[in-house]
C-alpha positions in Angstrom: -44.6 -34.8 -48.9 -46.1 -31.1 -48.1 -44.8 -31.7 -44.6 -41.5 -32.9 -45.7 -41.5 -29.3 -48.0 -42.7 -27.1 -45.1 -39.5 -28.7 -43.0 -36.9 -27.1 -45.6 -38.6 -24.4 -45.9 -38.6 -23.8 -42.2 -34.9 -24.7 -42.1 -33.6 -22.6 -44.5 -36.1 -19.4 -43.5 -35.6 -19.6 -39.3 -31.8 -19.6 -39.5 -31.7 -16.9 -42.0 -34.1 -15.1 -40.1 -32.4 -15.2 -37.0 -29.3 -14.4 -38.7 -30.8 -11.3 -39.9 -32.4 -10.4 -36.6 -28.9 -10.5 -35.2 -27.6 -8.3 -37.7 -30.4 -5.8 -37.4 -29.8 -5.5 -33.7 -33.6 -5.1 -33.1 -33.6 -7.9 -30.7 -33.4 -8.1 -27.9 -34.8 -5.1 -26.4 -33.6 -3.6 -23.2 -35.2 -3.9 -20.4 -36.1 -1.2 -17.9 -33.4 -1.7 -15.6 -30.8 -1.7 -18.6 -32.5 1.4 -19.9 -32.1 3.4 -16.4 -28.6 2.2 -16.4 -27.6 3.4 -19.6 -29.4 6.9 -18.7 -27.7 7.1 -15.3 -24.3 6.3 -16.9 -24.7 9.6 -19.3 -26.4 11.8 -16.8 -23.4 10.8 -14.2 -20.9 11.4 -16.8 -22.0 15.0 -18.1 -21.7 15.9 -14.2 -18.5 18.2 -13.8 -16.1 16.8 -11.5 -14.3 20.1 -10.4 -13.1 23.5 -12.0 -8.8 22.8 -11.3 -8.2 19.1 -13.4 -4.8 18.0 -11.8 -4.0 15.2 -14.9 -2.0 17.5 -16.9 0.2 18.7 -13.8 0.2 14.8 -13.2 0.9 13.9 -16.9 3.6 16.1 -17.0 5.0 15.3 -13.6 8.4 14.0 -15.1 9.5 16.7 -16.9 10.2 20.6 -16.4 7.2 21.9 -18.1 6.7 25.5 -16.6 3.6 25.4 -14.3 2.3 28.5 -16.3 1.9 26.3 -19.6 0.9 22.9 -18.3 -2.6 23.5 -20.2 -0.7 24.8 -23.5 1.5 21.9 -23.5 -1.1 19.4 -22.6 -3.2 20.6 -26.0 -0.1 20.0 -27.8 0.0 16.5 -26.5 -3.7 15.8 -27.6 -2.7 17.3 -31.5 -0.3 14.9 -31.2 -2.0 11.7 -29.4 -4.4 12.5 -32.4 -2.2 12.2 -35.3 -1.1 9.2 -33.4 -4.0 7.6 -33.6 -4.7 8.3 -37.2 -1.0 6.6 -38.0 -2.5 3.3 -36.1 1.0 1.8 -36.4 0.4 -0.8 -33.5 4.1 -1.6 -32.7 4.6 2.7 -31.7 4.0 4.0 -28.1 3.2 8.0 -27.9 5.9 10.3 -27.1 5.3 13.4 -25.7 5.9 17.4 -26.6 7.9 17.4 -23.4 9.5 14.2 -24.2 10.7 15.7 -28.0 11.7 18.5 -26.1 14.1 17.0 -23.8 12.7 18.2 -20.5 13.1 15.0 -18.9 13.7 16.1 -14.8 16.2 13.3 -13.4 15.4 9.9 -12.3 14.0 10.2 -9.0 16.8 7.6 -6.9 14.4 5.1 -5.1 17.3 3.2 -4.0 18.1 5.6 -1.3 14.8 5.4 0.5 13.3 2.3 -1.2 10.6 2.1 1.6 9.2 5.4 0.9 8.0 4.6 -2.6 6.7 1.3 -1.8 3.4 0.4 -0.5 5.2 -1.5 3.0 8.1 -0.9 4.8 10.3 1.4 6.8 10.7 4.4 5.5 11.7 6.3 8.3 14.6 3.9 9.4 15.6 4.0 5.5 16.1 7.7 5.5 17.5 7.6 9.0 20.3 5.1 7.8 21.0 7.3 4.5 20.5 10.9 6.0 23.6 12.4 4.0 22.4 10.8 0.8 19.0 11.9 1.2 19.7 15.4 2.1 21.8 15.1 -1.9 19.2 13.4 -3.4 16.2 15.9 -1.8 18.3 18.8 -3.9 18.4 17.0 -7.2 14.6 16.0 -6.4 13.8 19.8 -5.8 11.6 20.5 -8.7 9.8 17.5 -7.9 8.9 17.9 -4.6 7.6 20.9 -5.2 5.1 19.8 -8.3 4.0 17.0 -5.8 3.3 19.2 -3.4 1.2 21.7 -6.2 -1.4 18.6 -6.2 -3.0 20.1 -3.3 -4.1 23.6 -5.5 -6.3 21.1 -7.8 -9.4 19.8 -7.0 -10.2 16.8 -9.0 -8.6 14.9 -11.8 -10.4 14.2 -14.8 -9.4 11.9 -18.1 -8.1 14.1 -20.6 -6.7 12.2 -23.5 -9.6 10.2 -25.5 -10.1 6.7 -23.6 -8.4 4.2 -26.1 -6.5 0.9 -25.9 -3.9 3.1 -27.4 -3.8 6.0 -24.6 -0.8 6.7 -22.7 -0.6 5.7 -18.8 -1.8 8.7 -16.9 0.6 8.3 -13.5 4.2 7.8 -13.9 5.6 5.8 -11.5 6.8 6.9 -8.0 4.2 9.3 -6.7 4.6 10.1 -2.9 8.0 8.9 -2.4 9.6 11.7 -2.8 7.2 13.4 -0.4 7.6 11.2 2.6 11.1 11.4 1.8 11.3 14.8 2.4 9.0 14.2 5.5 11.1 12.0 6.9 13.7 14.2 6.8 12.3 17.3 8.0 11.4 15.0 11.2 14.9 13.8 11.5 16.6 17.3 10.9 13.7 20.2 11.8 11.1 18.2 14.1 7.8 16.5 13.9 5.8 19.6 13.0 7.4 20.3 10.4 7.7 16.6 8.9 3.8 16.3 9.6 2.5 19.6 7.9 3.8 18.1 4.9 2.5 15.2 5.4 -1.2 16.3 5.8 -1.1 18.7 3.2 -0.3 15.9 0.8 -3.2 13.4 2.3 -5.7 16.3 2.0 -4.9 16.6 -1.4 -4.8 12.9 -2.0 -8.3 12.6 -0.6 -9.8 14.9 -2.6 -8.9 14.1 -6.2 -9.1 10.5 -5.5 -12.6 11.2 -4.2 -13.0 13.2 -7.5 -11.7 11.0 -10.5 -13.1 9.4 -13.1 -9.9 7.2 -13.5 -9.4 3.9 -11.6 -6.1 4.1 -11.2 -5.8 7.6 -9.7 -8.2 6.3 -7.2 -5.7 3.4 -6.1 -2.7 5.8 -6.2 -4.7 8.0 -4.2 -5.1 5.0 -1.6 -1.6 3.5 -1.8 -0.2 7.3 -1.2 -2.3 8.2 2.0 -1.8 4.6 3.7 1.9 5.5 3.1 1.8 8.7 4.5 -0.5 7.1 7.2 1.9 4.6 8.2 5.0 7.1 8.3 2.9 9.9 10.6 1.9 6.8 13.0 6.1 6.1 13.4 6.5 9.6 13.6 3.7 9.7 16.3 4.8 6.8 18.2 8.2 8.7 19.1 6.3 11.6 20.5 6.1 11.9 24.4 3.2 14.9 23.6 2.0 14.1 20.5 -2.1 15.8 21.8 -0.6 19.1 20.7 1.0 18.3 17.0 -0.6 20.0 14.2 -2.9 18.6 11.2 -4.1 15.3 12.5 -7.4 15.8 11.0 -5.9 14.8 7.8 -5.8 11.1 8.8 -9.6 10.8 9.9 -11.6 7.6 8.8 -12.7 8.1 5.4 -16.0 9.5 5.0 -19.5 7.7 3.3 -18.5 10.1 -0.1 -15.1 9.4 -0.1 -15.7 5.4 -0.4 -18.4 6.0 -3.5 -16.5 5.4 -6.1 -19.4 6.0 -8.5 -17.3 8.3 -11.5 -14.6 5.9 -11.4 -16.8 2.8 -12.1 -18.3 5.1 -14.8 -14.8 5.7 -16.3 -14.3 2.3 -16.0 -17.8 1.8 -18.5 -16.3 4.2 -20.5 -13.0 2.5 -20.9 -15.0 -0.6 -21.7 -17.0 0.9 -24.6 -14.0 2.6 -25.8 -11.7 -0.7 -26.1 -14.0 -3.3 -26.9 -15.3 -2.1 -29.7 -11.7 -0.8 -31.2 -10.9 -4.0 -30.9 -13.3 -5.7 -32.7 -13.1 -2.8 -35.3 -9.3 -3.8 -35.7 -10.2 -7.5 -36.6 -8.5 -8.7 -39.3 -10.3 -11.6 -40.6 -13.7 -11.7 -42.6 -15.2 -14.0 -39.9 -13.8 -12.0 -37.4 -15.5 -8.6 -38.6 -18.6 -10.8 -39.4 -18.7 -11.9 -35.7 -18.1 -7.6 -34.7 -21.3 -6.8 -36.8 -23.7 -9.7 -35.1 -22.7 -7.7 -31.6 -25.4 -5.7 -30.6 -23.6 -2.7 -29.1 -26.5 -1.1 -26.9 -27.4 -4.0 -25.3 -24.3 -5.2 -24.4 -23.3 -2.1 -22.8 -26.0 -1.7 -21.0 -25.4 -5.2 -19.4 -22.2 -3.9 -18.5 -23.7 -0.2 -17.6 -25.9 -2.3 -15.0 -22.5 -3.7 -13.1 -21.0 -0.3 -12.7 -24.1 1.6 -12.3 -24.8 -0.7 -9.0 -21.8 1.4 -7.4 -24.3 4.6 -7.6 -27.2 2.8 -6.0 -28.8 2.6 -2.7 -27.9 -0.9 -2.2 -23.9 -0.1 -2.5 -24.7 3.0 0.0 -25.9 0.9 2.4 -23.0 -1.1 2.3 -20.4 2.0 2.8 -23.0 3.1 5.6 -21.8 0.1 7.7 -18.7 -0.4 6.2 -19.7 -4.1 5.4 -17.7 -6.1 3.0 -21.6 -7.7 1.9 -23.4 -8.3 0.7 -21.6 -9.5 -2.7 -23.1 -6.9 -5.6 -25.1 -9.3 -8.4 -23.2 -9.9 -11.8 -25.4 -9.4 -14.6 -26.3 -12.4 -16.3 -27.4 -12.9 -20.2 -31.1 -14.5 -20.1 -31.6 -17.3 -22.7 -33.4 -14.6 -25.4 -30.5 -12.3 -25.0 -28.2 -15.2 -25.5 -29.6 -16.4 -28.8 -30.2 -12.5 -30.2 -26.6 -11.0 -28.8 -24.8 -14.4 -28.1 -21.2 -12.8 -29.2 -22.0 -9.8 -26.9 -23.0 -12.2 -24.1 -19.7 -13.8 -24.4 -17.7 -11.0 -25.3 -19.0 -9.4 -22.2 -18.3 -12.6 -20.3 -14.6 -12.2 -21.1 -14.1 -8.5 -20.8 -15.8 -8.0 -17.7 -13.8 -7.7 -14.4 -14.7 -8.0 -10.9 -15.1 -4.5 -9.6 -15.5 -5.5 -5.6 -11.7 -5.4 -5.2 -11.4 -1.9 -5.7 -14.4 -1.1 -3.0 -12.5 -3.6 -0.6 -9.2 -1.8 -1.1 -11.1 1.7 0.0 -12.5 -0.5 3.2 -9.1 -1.1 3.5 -8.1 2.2 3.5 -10.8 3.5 5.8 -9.9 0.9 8.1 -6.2 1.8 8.8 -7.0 5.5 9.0 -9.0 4.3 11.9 -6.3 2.2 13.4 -4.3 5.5 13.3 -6.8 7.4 15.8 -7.2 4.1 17.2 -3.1 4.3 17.8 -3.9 7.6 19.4 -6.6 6.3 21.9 -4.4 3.8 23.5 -1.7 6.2 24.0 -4.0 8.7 25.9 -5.5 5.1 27.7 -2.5 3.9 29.0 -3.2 2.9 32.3 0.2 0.6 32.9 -2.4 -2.4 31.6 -1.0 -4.4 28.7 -1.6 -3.5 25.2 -4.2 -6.0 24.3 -6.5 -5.6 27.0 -6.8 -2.1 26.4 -7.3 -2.8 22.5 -10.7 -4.8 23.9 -11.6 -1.5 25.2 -11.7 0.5 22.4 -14.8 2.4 21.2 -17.1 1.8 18.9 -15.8 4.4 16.8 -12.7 3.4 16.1 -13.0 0.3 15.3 -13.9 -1.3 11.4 -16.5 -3.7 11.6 -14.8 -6.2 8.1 -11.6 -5.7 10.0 -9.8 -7.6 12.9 -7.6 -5.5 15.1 -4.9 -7.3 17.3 -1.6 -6.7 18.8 1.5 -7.6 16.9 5.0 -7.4 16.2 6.8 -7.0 20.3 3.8 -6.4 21.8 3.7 -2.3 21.5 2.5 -2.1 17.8 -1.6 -2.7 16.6 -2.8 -4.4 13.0 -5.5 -5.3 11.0 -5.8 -8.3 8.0 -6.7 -6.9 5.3 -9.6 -7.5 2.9 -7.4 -7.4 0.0 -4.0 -8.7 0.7 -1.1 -7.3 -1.7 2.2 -8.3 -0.5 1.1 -8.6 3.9 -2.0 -9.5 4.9 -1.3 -7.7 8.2 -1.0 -3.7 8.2 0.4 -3.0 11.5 1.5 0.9 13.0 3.6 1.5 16.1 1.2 2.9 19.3 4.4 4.1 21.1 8.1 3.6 20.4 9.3 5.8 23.5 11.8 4.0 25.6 10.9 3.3 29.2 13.4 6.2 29.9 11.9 8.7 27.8 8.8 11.2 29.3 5.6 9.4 28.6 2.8 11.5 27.6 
C-alpha cells in the first residue's frame, strides 16, 4: 500500500515538477562553448562596420530622393516603419516617405538588355543588337546610373530598419544592370577603356560593402553583381588584340581570405533569427500555442543557434578559406537528451528554423573561383604558343587555378569554364579567352 501511495505521489509531483522547471527556464544550463558563442555574437555585433552606411542610398535607389537628404528621409522612413509596426495590421506592406511622395524614378526597361540584369547570358551581344534603344533607354535611366555609380563613395552597408518579419526588403530589384548597360555601350560607341573604368569602379565598390554587411542578401547581390561585371570585362577582353595595357584590371583579382569571411553576415543572420522567431511565437493566437512560447527557453536556444553562425568566425572556417576547400562540412549543433527534455520546443523549434548556411560560403568559392578564371583568361592569351587551348589550360600555374573547382575548355574550343559548387540556372560558368578573328592583330 505505502508503495502503491509513493507511486502517485511520484506521478503527479515529477511531471509537475518538470513542467515547472521548463517554465522557469533554469534548466538546462549553457555550456561553455554556448556561453562563448553568445559573448562572441555581442562582442562581433557592437563592432562598427564602417563610417559611410550605403543602405539608405540603396533603400532609396528607386526614387529621386536628393543625395543631400538620403539620411533625413531615411529617419522619416523609420518614424514611419515604427508606427507601422505598432498598427500590426498583418495584411499591410510599408510604404515609403518617398513612395507617398511620388518620387518614383521610371521603371528601369530590362527588356532591352535582358542579359545585363540577369545572372547568365550575353549582355554584350544584347546591347550590340539594340544599340539605338539603349542609347534612349541610358537617357531615361540617367539618374540611375549615376546613384549606382555613388555606391562606390560608401564603405559598408549596415541594417538600418529594426530586424522584423515585418521589415521592408532592403535591395530593389535590378542592381548592376543598368551599369553594364552603360558599359557595354561605352565599349561599343567610346572604346574599351572607357567601358572598363566603369566597370571596375563598380566591382571595387561591390567588393567592399559586400565584404562589409551585416545583411545576407547584400552579400549575394554583391556576388551576383561582380560575376556579372566579371563575365562582361572577359568578352570585352577577349576582343582585344592588346588588352596588357587596359586600365583597372586589378579590380577582378581573386577574392582575398577577408573578403570570403563572412562572419557579420552570419551574425545578421542570428539576429534575424532572434528577431523573427520569437515575434512569431509572441503573435500566437491560441492558448496552447502561447503556453508552448512560454516553455521555450530563449537563451539556450539561441545560443544553439549562436554556435552555428558563430563557427563562420572561427579558426576552423579560416582554415577552410586559407585553401579554398569546400571541407570539411561545419558541424550542426545538435540538442543532447537533457536539453531535449528541459527546452524540447526550443530543440524543435530550432530544428525547423534553422537553415543551412554552407551554401552561402560555396557561392563566395564560387565567386573567387571565376575571378580567377578571368586572370586565368589572361594567362593563356599571353601563353599562346599556336598549341591548342586545352593543353595549355594543363599548364597553368598554381595560382590561378581553384582547388574545389574544375577548369576545362568549352563552348568552340576558344572559351574556358568551371562547374560550379552551387549550381543556379548552369552548372558551367564559362568566359571567352579570345574572340579575335584569325584576321585580326593578335597580341
Amino acid at each position: 500500500m505505502r508503495l502503491l501511495k509513493w507511486s502517485i505521489v511520484l506521478a503527479v509531483c515529477l511531471p509537475a515538477l518538470w513542467f515547472g522547471l521548463l517554465l522557469s527556464h533554469w534548466l538546462p544550463l549553457l555550456s561553455d562553448e554556448q556561453q562563448a558563442a553568445l559573448d562572441l555574437v555581442e562582442k562581433i555585433k557592437a563592432e562598427p562596420l564602417g563610417e559611410r552606411n550605403a543602405y539608405p542610398l540603396l533603400w532609396f535607389l528607386p526614387y529621386n530622393v536628393p543625395v543631400d537628404q538620403l539620411d533625413q528621409v531615411m529617419t522619416e522612413d523609420l518614424e514611419r516603419f515604427a508606427e507601422f509596426q505598432q498598427a500590426k495590421d498583418p495584411s499591410d506592406s510599408f510604404v515609403s516617405v518617398a513612395e507617398t511622395r511620388s518620387l518614383n524614378l521610371d521603371a528601369v526597361n530590362e527588356g532591352v538588355a535582358a542579359a545585363c540584369y540577369r545572372r547568365e547570358g550575353d549582355c554584350l551581344r544584347d546591347v550590340r543588337e539594340h544599340l539605338p534603344a539603349i542609347a534612349m533607354e541610358l537617357q531615361v535611366q540617367r539618374q540611375r546610373l549615376e546613384r549606382e555609380m555613388l555606391l562606390e563613395q560608401y564603405d559598408h552597408v549596415a541594417q538600418t530598419f529594426p530586424r522584423s518579419l515585418r521589415a521592408p526588403l532592403t535591395i530593389p530589384s535590378g542592381i548592376g544592370g543598368i551599369v553594364r548597360v552603360a558599359a557595354a555601350h561605352e565599349y561599343l560607341t567610346l572604346g574599351a577603356d572607357a567601358a572598363l573604368q566603369r566597370l571596375c569602379r563598380h566591382t571595387r565598390a561591390w567588393r567592399t560593402l559586400r565584404s562589409n554587411t551585416d545583411i545576407l542578401v547584400v552579400d549575394l547581390l554583391g556576388q551576383v553583381t561582380i560575376a556579372a561585371n566579371a563575365a562582361l570585362a572577359a568578352q570585352i577582353l577577349a576582343e582585344q588584340p592588346h588588352w596588357e595595357s587596359l586600365p583597372c584590371l586589378s579590380a577582378f583579382d581573386p577574392l582575398a581570405d577577408s573578403e570570403l569571411m563572412q562572419c557579420r553576415v552570419m551574425i545578421g543572420e542570428q539576429e534575424w533569427m532572434s528577431t523573427g522567431l520569437m515575434e512569431a511565437v509572441d503573435g500566437a493566437e491560441s492558448t496552447l500555442d502561447q503556453l508552448q512560447g512560454r516553455m521555450i527557453n530563449w537563451r539556450h536556444t539561441l545560443a544553439m543557434s549562436a554556435l552555428q553562425k558563430t563557427y563562420y568566425c572561427g579558426d576552423a572556417h579560416r582554415d577552410r578559406i586559407v585553401g579554398r576547400s569546400a571541407d570539411p562540412v561545419p558541424p550542426e549543433p545538435q540538442c543532447t537528451f537533457a536539453e531535449k527534455l528541459y527546452n524540447p520546443y526550443g530543440c524543435v523549434l530550432m530544428a525547423i528554423a534553422e537553415t543551412l548556411l554552407d551554401p552561402y560560403y560555396l557561392r563566395a568559392l564560387d565567386l573567387d573561383a571565376r575571378l580567377r578564371l578571368l586572370k586565368a583568361a589572361q594567362w593563356l592569351r599571353a601563353h599562346d604558343d599556336g598549341d591548342p587551348l586545352a593543353e595549355r589550360l594543363r599548364r597553368l600555374p598554381d595560382h590561378l587555378r581553384s582547388p574545389s573547382h574544375a577548369y576545362k575548355v568549352t563552348g568552340n574550343g576558344r572559351s574556358i569554364g568551371i562547374e560550379l559548387l552551387q549550381r543556379l540556372e548552369d552548372p558551367v560558368w564559362s568566359i571567352p579567352v579570345n574572340s579575335l578573328k584569325p584576321s585580326d592583330p593578335q597580341n
